[in-house]
The first five atom37 places (N, CA, C, CB, O) and aatype in JSON, in Angstrom:
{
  "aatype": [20, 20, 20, 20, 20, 20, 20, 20, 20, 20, 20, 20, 20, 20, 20, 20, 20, 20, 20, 20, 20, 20, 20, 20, 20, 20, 20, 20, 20, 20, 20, 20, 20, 20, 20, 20, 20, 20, 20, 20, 20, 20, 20, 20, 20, 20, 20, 20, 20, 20, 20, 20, 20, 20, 20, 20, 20, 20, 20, 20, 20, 20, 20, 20, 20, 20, 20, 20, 20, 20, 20, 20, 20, 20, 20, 20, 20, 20, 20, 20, 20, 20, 20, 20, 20, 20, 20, 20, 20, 20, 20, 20, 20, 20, 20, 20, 20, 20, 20, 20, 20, 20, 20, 20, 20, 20, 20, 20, 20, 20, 20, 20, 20, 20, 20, 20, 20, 20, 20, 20, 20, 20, 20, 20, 20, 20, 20, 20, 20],
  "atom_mask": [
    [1, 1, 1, 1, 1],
    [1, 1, 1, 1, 1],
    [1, 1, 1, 1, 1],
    [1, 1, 1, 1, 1],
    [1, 1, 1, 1, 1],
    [1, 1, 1, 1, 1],
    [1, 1, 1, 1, 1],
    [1, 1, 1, 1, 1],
    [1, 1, 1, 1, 1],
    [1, 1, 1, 1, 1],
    [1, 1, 1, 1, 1],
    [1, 1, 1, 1, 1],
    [1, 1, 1, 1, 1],
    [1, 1, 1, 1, 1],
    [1, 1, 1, 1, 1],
    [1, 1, 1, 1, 1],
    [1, 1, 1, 1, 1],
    [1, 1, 1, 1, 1],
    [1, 1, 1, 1, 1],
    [1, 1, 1, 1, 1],
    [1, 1, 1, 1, 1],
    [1, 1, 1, 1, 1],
    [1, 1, 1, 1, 1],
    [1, 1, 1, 1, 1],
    [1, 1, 1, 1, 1],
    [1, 1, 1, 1, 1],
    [1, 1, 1, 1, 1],
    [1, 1, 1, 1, 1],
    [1, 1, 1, 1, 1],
    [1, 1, 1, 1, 1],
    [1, 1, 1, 1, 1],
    [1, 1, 1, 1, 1],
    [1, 1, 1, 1, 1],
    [1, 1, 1, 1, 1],
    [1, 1, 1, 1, 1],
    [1, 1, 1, 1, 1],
    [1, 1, 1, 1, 1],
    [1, 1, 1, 1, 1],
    [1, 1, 1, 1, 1],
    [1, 1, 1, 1, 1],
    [1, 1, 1, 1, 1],
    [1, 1, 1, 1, 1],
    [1, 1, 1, 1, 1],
    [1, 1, 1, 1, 1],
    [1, 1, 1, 1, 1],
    [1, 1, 1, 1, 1],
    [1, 1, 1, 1, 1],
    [1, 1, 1, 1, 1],
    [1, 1, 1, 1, 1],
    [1, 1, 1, 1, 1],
    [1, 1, 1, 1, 1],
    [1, 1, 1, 1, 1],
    [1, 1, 1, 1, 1],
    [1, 1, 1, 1, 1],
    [1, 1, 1, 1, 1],
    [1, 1, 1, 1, 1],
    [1, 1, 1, 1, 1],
    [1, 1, 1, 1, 1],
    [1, 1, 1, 1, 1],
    [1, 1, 1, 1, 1],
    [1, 1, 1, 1, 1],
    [1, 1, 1, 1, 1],
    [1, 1, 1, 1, 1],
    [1, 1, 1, 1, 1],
    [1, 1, 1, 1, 1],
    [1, 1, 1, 1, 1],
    [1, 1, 1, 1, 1],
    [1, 1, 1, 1, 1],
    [1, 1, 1, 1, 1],
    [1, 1, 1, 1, 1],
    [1, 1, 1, 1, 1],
    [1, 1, 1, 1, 1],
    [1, 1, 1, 1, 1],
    [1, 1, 1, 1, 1],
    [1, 1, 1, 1, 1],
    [1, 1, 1, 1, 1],
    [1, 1, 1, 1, 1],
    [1, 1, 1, 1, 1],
    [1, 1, 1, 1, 1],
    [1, 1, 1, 1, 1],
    [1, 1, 1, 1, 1],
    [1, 1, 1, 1, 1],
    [1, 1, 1, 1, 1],
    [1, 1, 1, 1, 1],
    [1, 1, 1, 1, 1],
    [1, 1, 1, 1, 1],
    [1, 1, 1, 1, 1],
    [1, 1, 1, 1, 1],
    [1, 1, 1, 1, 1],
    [1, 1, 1, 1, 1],
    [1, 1, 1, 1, 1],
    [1, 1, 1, 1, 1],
    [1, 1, 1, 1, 1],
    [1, 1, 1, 1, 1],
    [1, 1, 1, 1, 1],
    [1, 1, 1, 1, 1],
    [1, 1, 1, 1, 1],
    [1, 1, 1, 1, 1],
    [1, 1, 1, 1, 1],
    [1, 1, 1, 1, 1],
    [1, 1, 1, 1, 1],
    [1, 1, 1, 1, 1],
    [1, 1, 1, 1, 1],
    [1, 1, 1, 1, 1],
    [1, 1, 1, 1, 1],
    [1, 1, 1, 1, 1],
    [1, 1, 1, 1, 1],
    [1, 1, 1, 1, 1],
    [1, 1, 1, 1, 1],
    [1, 1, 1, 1, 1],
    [1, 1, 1, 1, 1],
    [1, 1, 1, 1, 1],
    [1, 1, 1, 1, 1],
    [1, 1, 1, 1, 1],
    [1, 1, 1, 1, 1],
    [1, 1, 1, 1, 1],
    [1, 1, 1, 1, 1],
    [1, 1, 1, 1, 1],
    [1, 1, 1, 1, 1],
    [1, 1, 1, 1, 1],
    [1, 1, 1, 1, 1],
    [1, 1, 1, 1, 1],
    [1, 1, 1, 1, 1],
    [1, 1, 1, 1, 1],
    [1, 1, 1, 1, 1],
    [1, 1, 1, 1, 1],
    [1, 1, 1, 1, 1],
    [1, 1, 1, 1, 1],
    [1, 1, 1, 1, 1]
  ],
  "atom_positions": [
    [[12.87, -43.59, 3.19], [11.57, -43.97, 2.69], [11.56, -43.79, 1.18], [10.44, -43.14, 3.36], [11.82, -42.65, 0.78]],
    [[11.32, -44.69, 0.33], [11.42, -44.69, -0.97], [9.87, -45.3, -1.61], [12.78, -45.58, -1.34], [9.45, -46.4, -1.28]],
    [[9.29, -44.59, -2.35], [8.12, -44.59, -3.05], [8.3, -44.4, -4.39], [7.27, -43.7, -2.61], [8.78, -43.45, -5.02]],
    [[7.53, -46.23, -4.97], [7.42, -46.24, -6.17], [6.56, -45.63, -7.02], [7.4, -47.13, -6.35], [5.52, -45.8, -6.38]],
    [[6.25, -45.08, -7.94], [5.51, -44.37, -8.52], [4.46, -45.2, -9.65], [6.39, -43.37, -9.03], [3.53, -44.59, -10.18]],
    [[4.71, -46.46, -9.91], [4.11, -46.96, -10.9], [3.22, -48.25, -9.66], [5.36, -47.48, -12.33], [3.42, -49.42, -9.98]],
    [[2.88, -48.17, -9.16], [2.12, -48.97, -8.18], [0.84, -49.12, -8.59], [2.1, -48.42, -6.87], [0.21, -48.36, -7.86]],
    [[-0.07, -49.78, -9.48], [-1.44, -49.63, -9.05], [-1.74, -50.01, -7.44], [-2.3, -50.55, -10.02], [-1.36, -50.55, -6.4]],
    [[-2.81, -49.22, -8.18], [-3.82, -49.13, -6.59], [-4.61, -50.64, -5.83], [-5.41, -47.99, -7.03], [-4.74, -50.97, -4.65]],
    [[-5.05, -51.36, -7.25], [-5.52, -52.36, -7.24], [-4.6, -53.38, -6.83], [-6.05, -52.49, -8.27], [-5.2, -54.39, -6.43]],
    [[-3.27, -53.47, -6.79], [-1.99, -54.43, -6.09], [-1.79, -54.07, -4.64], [-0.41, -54.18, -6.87], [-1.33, -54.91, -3.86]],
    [[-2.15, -52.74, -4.22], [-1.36, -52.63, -3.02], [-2.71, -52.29, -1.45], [-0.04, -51.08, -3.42], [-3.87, -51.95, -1.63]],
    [[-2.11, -52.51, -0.19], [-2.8, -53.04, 1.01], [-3.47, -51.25, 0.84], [-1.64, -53.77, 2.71], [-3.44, -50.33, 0.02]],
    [[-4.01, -51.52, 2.1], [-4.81, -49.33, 2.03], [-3.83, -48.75, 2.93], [-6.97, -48.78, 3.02], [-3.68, -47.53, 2.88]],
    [[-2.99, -49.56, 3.92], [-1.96, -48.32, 4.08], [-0.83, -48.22, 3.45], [-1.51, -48.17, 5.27], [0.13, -47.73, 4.05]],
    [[-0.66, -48.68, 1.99], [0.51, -48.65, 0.95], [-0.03, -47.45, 0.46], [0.76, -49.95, -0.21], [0.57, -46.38, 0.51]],
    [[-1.16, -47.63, -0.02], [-1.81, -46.76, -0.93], [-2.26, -45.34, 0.04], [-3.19, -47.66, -1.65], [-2.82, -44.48, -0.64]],
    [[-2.12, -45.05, 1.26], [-2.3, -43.94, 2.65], [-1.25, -43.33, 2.35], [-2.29, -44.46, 4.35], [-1.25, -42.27, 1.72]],
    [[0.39, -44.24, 3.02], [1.37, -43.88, 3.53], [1.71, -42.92, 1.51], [2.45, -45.45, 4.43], [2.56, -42.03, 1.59]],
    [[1.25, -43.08, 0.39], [1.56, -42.73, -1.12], [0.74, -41.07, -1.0], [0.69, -44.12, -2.52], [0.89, -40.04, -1.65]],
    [[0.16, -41.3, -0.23], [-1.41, -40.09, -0.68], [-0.66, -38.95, 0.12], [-3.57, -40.54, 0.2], [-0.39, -37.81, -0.25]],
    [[-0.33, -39.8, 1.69], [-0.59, -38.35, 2.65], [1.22, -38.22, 3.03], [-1.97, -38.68, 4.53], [1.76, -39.22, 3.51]],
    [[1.98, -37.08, 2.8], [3.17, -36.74, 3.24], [3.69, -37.42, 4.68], [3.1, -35.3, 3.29], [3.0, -37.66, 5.67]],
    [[5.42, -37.69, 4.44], [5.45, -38.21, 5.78], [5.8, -37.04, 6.54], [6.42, -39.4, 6.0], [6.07, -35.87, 6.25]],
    [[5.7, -37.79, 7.73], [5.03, -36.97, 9.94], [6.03, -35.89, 9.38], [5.77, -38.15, 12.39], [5.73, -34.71, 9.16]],
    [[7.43, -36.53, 9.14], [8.68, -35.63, 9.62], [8.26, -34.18, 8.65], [10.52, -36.48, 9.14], [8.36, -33.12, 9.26]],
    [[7.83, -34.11, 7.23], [8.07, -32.77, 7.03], [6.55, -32.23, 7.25], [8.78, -32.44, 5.53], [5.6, -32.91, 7.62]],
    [[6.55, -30.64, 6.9], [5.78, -29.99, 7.45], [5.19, -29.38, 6.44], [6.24, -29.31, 8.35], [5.98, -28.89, 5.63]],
    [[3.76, -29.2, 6.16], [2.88, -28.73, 5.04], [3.09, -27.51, 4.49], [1.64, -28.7, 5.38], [3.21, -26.63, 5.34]],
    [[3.17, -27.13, 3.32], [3.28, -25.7, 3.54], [2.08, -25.04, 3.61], [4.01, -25.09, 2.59], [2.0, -23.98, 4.23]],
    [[1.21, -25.5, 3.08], [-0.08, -24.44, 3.32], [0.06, -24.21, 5.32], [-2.08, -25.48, 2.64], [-0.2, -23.21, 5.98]],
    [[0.52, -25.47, 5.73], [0.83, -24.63, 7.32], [1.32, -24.47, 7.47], [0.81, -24.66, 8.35], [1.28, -24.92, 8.62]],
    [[2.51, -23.93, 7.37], [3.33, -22.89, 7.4], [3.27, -21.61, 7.08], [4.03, -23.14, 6.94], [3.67, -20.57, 7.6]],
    [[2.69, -21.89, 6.13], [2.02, -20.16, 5.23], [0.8, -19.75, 6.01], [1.29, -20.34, 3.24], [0.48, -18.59, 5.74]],
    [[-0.09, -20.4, 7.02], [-1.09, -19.84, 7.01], [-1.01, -19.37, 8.61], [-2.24, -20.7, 6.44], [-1.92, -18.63, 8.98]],
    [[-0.06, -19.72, 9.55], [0.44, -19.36, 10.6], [1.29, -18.13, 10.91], [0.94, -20.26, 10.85], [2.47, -18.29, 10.6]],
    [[1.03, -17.16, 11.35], [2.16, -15.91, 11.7], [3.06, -16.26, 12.4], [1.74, -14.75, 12.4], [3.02, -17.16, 13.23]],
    [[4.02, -15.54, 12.11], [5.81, -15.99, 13.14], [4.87, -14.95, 14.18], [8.24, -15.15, 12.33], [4.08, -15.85, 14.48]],
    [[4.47, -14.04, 14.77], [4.02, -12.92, 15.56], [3.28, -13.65, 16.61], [3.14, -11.81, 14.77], [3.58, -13.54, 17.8]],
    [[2.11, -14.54, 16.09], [1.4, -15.12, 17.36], [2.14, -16.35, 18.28], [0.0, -15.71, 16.84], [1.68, -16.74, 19.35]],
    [[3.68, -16.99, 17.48], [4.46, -17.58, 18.51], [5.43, -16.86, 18.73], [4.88, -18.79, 18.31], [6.47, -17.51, 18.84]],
    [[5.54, -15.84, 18.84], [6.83, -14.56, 19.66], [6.35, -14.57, 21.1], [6.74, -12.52, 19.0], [5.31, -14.8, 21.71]],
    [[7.9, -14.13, 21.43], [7.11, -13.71, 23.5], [7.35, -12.4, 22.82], [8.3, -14.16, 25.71], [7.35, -11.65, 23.8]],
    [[7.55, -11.6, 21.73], [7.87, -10.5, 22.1], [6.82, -9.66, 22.93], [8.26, -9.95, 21.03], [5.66, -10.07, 23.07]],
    [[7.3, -8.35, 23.52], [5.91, -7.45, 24.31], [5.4, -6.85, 23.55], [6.07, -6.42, 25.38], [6.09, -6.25, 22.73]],
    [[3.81, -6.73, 23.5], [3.21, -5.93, 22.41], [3.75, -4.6, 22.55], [1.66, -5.91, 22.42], [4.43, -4.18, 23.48]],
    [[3.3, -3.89, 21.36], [4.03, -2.62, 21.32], [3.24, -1.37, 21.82], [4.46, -2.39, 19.91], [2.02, -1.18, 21.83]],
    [[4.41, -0.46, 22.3], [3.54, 0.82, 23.0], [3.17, 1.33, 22.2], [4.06, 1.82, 23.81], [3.46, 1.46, 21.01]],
    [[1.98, 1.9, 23.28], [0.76, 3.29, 21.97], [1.92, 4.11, 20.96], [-0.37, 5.24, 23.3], [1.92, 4.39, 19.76]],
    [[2.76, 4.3, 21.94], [3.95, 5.35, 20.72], [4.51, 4.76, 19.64], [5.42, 5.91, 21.36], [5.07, 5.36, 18.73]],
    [[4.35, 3.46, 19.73], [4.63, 2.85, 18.28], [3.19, 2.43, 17.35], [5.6, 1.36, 18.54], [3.0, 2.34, 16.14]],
    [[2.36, 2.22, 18.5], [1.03, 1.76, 17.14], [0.4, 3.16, 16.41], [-0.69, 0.8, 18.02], [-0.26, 3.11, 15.37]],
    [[0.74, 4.56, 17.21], [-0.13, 5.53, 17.06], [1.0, 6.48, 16.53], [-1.02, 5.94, 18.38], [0.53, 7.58, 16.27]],
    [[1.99, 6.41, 16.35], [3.16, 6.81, 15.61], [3.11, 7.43, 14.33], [3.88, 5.82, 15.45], [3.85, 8.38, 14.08]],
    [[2.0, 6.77, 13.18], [1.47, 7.2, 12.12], [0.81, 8.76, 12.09], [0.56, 6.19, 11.85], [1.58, 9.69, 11.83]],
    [[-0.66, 9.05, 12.36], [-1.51, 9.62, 13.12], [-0.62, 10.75, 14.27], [-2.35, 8.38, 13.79], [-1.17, 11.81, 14.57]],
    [[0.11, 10.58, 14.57], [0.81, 11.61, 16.15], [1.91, 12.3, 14.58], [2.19, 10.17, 18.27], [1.78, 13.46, 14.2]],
    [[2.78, 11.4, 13.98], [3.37, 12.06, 13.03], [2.39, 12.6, 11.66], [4.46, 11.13, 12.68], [3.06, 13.29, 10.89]],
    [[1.12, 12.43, 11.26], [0.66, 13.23, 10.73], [-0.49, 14.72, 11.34], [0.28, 12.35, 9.95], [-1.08, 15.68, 10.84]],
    [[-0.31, 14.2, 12.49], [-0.82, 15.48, 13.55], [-0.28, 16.65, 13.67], [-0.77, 15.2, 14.84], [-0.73, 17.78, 13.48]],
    [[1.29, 16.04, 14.2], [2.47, 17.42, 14.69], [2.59, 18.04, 13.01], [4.6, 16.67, 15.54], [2.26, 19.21, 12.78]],
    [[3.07, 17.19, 11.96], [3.16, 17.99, 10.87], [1.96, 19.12, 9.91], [3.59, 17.03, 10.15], [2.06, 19.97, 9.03]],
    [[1.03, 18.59, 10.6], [-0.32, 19.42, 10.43], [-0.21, 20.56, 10.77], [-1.43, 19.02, 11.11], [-0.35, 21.63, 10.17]],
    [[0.16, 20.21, 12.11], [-0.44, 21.43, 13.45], [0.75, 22.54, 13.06], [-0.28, 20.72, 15.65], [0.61, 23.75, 13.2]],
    [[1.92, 21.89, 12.56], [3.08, 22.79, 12.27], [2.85, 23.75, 10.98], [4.37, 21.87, 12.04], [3.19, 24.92, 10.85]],
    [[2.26, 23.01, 10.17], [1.7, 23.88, 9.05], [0.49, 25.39, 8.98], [1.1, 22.79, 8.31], [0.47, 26.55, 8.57]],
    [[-0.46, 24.32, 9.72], [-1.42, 24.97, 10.63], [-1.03, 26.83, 11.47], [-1.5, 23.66, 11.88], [-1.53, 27.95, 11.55]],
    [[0.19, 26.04, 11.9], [0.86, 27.19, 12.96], [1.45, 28.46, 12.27], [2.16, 26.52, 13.82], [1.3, 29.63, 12.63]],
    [[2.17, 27.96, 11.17], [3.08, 28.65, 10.67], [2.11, 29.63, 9.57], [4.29, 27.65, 10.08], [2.63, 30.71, 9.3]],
    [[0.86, 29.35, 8.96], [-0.51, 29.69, 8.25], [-1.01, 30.96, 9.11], [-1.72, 28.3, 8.29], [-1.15, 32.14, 8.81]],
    [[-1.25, 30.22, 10.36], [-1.66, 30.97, 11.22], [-1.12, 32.62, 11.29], [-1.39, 30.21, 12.31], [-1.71, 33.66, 11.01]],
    [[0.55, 32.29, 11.89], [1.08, 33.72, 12.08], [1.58, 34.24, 10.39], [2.58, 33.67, 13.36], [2.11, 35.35, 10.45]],
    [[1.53, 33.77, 9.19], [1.81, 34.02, 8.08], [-0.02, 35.3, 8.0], [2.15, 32.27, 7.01], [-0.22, 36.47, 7.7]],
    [[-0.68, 34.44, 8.33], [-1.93, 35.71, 7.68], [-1.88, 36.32, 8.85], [-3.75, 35.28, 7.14], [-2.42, 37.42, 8.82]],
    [[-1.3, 35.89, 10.2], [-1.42, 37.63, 11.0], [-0.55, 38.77, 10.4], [-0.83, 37.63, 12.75], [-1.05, 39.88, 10.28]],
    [[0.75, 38.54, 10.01], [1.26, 39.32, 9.45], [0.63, 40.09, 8.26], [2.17, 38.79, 9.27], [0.77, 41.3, 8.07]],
    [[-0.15, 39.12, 7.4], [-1.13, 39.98, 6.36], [-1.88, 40.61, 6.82], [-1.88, 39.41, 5.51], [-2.2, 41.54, 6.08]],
    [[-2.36, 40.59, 7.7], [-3.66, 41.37, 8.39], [-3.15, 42.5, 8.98], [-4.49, 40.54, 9.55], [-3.73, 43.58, 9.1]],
    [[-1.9, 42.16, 9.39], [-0.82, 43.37, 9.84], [-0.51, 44.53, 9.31], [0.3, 43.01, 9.87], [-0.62, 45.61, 9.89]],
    [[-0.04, 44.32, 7.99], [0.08, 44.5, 6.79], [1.52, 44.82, 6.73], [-0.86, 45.43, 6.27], [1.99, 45.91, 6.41]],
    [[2.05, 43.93, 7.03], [3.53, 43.5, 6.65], [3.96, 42.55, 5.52], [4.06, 42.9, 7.75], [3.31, 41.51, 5.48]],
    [[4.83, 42.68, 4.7], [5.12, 41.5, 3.48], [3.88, 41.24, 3.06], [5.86, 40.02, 3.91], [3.71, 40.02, 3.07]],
    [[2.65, 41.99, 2.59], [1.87, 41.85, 1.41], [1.53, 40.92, 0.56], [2.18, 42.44, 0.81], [0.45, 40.34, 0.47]],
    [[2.7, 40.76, -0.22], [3.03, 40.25, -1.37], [3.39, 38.45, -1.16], [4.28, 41.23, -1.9], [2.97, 37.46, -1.76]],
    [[4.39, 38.64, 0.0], [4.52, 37.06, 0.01], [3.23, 36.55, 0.74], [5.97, 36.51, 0.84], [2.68, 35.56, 0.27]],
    [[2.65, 37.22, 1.97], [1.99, 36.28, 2.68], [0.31, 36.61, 2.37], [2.5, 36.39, 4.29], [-0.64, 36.29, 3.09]],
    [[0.29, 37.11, 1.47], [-1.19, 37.28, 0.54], [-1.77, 35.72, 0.01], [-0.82, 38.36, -1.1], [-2.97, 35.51, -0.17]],
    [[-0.95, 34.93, -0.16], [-0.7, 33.16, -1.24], [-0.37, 32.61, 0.41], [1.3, 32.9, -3.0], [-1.21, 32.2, 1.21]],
    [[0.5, 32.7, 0.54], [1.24, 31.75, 1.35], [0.62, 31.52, 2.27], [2.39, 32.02, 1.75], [0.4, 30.31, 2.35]],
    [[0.02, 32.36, 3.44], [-1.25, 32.26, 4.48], [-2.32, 31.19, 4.52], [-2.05, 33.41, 4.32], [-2.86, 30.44, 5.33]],
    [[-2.36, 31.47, 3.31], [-4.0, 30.82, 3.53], [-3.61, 29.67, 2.56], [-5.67, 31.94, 2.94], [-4.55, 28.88, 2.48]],
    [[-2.47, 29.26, 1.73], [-2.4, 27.8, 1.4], [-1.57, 27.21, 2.88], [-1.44, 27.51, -0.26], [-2.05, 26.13, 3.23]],
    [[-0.79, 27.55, 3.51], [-0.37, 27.0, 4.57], [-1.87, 26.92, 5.66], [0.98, 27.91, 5.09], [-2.33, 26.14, 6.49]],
    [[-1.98, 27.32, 5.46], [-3.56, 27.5, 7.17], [-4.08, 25.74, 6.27], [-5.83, 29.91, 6.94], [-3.99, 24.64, 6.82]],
    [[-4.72, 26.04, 4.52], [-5.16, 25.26, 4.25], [-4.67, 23.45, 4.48], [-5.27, 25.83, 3.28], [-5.31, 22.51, 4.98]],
    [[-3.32, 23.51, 3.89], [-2.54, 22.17, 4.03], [-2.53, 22.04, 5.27], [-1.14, 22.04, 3.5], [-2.96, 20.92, 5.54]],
    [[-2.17, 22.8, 6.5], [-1.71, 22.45, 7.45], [-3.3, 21.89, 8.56], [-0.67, 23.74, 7.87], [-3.15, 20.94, 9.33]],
    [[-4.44, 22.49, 8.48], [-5.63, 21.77, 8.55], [-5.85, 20.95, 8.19], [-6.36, 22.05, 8.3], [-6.5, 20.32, 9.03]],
    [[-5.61, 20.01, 6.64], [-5.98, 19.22, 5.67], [-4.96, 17.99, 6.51], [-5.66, 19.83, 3.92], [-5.48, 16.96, 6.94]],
    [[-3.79, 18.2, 6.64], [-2.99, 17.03, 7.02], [-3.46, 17.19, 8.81], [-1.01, 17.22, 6.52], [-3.08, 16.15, 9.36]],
    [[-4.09, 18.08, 9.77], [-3.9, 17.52, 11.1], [-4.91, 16.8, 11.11], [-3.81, 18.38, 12.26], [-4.9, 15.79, 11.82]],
    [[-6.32, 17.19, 10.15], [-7.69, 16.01, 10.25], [-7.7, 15.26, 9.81], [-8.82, 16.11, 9.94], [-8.82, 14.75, 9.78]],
    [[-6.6, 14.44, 9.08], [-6.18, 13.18, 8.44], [-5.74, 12.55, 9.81], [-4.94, 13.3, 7.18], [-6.12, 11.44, 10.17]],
    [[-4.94, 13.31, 10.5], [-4.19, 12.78, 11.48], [-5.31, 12.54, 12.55], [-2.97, 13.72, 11.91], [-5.14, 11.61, 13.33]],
    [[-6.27, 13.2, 12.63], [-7.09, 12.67, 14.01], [-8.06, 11.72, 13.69], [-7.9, 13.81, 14.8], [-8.61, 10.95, 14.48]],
    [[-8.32, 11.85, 11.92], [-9.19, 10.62, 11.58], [-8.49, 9.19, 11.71], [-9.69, 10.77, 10.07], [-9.01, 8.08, 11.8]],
    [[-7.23, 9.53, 11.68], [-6.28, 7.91, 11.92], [-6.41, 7.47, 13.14], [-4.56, 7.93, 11.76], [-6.1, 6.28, 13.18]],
    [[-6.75, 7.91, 14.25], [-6.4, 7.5, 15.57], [-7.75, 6.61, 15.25], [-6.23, 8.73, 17.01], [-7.58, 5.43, 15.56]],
    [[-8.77, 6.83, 14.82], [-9.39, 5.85, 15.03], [-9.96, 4.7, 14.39], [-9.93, 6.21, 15.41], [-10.77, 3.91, 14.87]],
    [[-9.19, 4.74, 12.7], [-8.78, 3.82, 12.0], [-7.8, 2.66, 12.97], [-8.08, 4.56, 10.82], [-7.85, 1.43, 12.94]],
    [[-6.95, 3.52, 13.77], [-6.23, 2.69, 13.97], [-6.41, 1.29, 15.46], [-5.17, 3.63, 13.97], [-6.0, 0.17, 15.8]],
    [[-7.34, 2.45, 15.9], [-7.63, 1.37, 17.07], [-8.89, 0.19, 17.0], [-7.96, 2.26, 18.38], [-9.08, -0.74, 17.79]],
    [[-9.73, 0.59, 15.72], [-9.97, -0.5, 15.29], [-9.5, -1.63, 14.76], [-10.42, -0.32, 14.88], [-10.04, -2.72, 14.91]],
    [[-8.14, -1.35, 13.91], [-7.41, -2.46, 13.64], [-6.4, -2.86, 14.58], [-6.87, -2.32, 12.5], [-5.61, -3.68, 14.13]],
    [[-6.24, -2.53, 15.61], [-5.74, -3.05, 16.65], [-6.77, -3.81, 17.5], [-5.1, -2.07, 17.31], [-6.31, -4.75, 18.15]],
    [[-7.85, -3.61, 17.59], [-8.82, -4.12, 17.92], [-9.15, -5.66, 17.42], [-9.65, -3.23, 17.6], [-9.18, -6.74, 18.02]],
    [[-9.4, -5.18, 15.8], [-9.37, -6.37, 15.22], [-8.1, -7.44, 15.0], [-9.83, -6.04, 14.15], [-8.48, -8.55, 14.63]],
    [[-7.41, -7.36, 15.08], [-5.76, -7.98, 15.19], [-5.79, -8.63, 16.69], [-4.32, -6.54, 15.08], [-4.9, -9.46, 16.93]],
    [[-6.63, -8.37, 17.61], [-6.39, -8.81, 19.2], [-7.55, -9.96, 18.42], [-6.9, -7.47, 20.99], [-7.3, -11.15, 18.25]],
    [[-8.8, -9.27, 18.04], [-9.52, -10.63, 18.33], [-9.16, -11.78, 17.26], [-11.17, -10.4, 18.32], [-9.42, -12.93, 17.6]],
    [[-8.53, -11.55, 15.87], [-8.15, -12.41, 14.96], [-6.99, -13.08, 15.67], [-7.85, -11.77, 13.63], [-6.87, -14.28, 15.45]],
    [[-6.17, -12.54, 16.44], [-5.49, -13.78, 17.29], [-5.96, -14.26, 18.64], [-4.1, -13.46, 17.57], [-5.29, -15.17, 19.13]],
    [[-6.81, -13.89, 19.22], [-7.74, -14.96, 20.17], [-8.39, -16.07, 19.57], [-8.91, -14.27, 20.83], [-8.22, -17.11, 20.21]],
    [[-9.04, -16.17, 18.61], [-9.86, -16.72, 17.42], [-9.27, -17.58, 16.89], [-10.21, -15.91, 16.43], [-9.95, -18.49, 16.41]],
    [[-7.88, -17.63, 16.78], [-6.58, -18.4, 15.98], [-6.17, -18.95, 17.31], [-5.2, -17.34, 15.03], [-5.97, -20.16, 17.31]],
    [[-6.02, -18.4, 18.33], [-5.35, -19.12, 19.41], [-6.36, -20.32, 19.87], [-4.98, -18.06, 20.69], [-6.0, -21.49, 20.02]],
    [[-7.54, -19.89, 20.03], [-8.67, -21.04, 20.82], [-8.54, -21.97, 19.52], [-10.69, -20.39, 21.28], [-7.94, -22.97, 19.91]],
    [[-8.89, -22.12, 17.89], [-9.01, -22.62, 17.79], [-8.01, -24.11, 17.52], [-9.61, -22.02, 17.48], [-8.24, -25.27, 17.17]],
    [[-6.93, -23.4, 17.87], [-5.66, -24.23, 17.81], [-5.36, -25.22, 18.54], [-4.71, -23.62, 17.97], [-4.29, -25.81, 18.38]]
  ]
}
């Protein structure tokens, strides 16, 4: 298919001047291409909770570990064993290790809203297709 470029408009039939305007069948637009996900034509299987909640479960355990280790750090102060180290160390570990597990439980439900929303933005894309 070869298209001249110096054609007026006023010389030629309306599907000379169509077949000039609109791309031919065979290639493919890119704005559609770009505006389609490779994800909503996969068979892959959606993914288990242990992968969507993976974030959140790994900022939980590292919490709770901090948390833990805070914990028996100021029993020992209260004990009154090692003084000196676990006077500081106690109570910034208790602190971080709280600070990162309520990050972690506020994610669980960041996250199932956007899983939420991701189901219905591809129902929405699927019907209207």
């Amino acid at each position: 298919y070869e298209m001249s470029s110096n054609i007026p408009l006023g010389e030629c039939t309306l599907s000379q001047s169509q077949d000039q305007l609109t791309p031919p069948s065979h290639e493919v637009s890119t704005v559609f291409t770009l505006s389609r996900s490779e994800s909503l034509w996969t068979t892959d299987p959606p993914p288990k909770k242990c992968e969507v909640f993976w974030f959140p479960i790994h900022f939980m355990s590292t919490g709770g570990s901090f948390l833990a280790c805070g914990i028996v750090i100021s029993g020992l102060y209260f004990a009154g064993q090692c003084k000196k180290v676990t006077n500081i160390l106690g109570p910034a570990l208790l602190s971080v290790g709280l600070m990162i597990f309520v990050v972690g439980m506020v994610l669980i439900p960041i996250t199932k809203e956007n899983r939420k929303e991701k189901k219905i933005k591809k129902r929405v894309r699927n019907q209207s297709s």
